[in-house]
N, CA, C and O atoms as a GROMACS GRO file, in nm:
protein
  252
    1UNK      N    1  -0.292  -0.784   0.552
    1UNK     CA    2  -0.310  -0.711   0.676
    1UNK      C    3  -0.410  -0.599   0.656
    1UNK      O    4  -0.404  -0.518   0.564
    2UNK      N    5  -0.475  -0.601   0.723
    2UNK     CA    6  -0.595  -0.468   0.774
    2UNK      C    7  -0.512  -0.368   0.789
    2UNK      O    8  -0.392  -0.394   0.803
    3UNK      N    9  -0.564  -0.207   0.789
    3UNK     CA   10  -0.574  -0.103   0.817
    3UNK      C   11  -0.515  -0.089   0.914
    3UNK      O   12  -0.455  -0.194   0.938
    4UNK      N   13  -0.491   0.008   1.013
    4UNK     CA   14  -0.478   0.075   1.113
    4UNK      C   15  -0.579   0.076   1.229
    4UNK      O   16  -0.678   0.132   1.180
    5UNK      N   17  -0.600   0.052   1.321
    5UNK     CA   18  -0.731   0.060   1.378
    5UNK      C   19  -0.724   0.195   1.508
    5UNK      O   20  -0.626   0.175   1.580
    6UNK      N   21  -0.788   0.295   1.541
    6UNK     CA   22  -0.784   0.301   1.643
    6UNK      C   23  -0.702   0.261   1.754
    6UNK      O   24  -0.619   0.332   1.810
    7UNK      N   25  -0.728   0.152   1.778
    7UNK     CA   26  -0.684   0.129   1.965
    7UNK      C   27  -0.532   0.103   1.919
    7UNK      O   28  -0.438   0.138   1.992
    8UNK      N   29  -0.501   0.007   1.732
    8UNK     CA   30  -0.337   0.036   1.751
    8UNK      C   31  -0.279   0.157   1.770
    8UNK      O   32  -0.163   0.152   1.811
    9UNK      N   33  -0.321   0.251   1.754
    9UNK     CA   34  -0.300   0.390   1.726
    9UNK      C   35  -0.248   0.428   1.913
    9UNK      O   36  -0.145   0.467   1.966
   10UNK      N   37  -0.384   0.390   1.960
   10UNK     CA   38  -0.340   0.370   2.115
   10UNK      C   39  -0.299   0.277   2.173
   10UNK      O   40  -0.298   0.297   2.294
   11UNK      N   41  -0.251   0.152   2.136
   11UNK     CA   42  -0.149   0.085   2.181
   11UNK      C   43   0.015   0.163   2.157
   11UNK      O   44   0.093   0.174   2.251
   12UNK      N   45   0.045   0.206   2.032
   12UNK     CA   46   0.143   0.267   1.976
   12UNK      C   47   0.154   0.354   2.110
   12UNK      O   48   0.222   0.318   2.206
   13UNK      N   49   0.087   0.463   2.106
   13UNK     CA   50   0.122   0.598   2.188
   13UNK      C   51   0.156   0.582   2.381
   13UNK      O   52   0.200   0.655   2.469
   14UNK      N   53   0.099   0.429   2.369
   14UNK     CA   54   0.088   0.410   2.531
   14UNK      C   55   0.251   0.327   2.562
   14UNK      O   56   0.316   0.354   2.663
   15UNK      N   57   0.296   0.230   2.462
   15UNK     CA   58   0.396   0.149   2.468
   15UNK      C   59   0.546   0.289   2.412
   15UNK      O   60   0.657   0.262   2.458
   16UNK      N   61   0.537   0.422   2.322
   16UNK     CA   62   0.558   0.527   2.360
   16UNK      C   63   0.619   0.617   2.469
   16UNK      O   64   0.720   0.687   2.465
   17UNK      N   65   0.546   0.600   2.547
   17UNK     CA   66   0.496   0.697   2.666
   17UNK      C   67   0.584   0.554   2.740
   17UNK      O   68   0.664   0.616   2.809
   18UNK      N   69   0.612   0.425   2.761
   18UNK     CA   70   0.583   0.325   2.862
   18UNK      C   71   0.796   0.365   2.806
   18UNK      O   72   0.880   0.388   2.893
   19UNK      N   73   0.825   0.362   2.675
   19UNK     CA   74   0.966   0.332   2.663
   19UNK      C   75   1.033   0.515   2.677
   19UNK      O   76   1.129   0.553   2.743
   20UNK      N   77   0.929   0.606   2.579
   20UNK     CA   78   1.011   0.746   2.646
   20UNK      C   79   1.027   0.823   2.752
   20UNK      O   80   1.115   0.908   2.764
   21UNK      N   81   0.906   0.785   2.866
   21UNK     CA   82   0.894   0.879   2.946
   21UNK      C   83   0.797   1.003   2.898
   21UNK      O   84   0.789   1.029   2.778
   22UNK      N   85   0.740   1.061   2.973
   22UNK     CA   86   0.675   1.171   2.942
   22UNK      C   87   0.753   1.290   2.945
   22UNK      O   88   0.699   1.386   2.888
   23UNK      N   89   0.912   1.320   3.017
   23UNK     CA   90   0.972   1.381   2.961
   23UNK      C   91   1.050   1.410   2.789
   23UNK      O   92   1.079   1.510   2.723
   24UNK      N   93   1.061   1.259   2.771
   24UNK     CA   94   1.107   1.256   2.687
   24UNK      C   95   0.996   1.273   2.514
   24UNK      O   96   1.022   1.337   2.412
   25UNK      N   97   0.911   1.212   2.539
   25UNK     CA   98   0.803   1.225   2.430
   25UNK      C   99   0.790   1.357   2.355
   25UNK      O  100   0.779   1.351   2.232
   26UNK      N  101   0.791   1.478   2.418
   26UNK     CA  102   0.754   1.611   2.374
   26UNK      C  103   0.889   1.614   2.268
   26UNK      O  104   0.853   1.619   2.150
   27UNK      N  105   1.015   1.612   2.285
   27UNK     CA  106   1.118   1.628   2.220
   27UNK      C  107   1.128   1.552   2.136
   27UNK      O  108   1.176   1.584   2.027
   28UNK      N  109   1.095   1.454   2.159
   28UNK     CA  110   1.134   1.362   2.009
   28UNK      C  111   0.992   1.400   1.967
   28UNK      O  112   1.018   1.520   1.976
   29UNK      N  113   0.868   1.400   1.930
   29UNK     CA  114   0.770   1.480   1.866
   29UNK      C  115   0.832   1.565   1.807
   29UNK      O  116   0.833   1.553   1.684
   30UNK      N  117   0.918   1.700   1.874
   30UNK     CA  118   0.959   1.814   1.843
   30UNK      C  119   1.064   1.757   1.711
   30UNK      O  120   1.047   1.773   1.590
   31UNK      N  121   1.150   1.704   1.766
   31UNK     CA  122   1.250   1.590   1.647
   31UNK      C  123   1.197   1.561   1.552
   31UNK      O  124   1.230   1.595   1.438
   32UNK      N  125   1.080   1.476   1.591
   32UNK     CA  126   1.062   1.389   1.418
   32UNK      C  127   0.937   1.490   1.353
   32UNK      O  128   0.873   1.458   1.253
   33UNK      N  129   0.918   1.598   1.418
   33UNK     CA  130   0.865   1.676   1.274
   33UNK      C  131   0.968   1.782   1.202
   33UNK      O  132   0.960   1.819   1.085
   34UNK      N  133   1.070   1.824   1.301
   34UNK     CA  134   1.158   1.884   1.234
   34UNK      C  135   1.225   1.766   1.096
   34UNK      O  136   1.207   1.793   0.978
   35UNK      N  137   1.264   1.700   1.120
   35UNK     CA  138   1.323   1.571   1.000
   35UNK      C  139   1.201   1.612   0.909
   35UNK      O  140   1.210   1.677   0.804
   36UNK      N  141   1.079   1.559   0.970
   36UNK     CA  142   1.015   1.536   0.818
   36UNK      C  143   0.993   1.702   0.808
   36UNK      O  144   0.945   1.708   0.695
   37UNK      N  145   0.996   1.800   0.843
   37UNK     CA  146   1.033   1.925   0.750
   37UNK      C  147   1.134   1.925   0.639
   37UNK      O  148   1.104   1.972   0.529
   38UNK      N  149   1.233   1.882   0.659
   38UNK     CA  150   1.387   1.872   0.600
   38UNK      C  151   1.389   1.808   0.492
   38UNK      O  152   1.441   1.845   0.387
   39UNK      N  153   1.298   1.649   0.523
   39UNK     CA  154   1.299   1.579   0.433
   39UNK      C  155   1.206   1.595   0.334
   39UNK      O  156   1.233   1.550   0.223
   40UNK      N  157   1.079   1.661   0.357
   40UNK     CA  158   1.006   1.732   0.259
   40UNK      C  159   1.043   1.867   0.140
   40UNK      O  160   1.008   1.890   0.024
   41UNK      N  161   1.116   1.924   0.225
   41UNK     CA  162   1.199   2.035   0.167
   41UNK      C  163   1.318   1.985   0.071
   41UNK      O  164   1.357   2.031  -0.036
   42UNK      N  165   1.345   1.915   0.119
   42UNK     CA  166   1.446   1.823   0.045
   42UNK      C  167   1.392   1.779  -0.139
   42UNK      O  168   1.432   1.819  -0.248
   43UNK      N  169   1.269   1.667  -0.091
   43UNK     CA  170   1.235   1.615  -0.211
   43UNK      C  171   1.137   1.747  -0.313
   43UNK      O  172   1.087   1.720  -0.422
   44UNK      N  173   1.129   1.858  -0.259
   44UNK     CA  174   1.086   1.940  -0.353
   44UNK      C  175   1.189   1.981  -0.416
   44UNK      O  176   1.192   1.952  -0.535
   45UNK      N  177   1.317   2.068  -0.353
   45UNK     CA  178   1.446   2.079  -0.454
   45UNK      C  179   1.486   1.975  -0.495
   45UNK      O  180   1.603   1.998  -0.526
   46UNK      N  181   1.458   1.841  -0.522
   46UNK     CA  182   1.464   1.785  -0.598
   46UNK      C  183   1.398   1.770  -0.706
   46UNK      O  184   1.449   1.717  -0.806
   47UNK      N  185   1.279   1.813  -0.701
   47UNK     CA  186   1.160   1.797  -0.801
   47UNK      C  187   1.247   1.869  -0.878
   47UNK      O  188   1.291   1.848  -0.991
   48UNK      N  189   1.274   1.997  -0.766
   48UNK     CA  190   1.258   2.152  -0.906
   48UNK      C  191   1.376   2.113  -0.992
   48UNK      O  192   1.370   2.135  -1.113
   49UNK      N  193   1.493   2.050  -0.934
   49UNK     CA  194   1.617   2.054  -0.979
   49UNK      C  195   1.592   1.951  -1.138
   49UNK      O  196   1.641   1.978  -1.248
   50UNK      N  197   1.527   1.862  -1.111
   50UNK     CA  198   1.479   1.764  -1.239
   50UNK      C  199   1.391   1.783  -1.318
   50UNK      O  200   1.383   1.730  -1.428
   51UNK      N  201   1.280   1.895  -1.250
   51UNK     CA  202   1.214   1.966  -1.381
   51UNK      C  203   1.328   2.101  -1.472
   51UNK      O  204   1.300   2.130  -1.588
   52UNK      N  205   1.448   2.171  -1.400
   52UNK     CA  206   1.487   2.237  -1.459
   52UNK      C  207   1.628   2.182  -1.584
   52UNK      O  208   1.688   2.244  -1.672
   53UNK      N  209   1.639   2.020  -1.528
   53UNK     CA  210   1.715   1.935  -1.607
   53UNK      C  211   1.607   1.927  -1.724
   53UNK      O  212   1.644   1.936  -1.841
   54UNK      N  213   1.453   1.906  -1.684
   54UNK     CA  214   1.391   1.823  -1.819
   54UNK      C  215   1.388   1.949  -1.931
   54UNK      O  216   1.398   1.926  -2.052
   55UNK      N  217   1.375   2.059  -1.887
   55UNK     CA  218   1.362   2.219  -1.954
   55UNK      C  219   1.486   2.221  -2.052
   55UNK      O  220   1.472   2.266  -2.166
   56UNK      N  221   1.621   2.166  -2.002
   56UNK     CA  222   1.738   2.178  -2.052
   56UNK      C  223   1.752   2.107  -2.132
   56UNK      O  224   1.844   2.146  -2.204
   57UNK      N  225   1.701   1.996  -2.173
   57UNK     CA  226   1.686   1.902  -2.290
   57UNK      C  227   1.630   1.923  -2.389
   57UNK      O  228   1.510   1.948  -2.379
   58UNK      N  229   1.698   1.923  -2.540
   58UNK     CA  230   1.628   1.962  -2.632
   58UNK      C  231   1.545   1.810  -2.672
   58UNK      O  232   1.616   1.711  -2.688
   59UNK      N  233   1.426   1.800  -2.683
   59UNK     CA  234   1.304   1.692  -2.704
   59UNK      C  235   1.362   1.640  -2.883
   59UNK      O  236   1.333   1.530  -2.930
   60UNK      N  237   1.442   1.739  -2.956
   60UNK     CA  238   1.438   1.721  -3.104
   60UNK      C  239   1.570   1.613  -3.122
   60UNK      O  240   1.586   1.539  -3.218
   61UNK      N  241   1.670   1.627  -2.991
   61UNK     CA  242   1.833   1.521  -3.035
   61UNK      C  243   1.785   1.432  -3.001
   61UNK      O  244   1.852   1.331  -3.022
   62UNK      N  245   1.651   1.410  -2.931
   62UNK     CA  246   1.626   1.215  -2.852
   62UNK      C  247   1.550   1.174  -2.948
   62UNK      O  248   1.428   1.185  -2.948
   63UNK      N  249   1.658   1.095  -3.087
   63UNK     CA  250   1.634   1.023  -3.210
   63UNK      C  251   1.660   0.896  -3.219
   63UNK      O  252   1.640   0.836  -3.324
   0.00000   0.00000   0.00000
């Protein structure tokens, strides 16, 4: 499969608009960037939490 093109981009936003309503569109926008805030925030305390596990390991007992 190809790329992304343009006009899918505007097929997407029009079939969108055709199932949310134009009331409804603004809020769920508002919705799904709050999530992916959360979920970004998320996988960084995870990072940190597994870099402060790798810190806690002494490198000299893995024999």
């Amino acid at each position: 499969m190809n790329s992304l093109k343009p006009w899918h981009l505007l097929v997407l936003a029009i079939v969108f608009l055709i199932l949310f309503g134009s009331k409804r569109l603004p809020d769920s926008a508002r919705s799904l960037g709050r999530s992916l805030r959360i979920f970004k925030s998320e996988v960084q305390e995870m990072n940190k939490d597994d870099s402060k596990e790798d810190k806690k390991t002494d490198p000299s007992s893995e024999k």
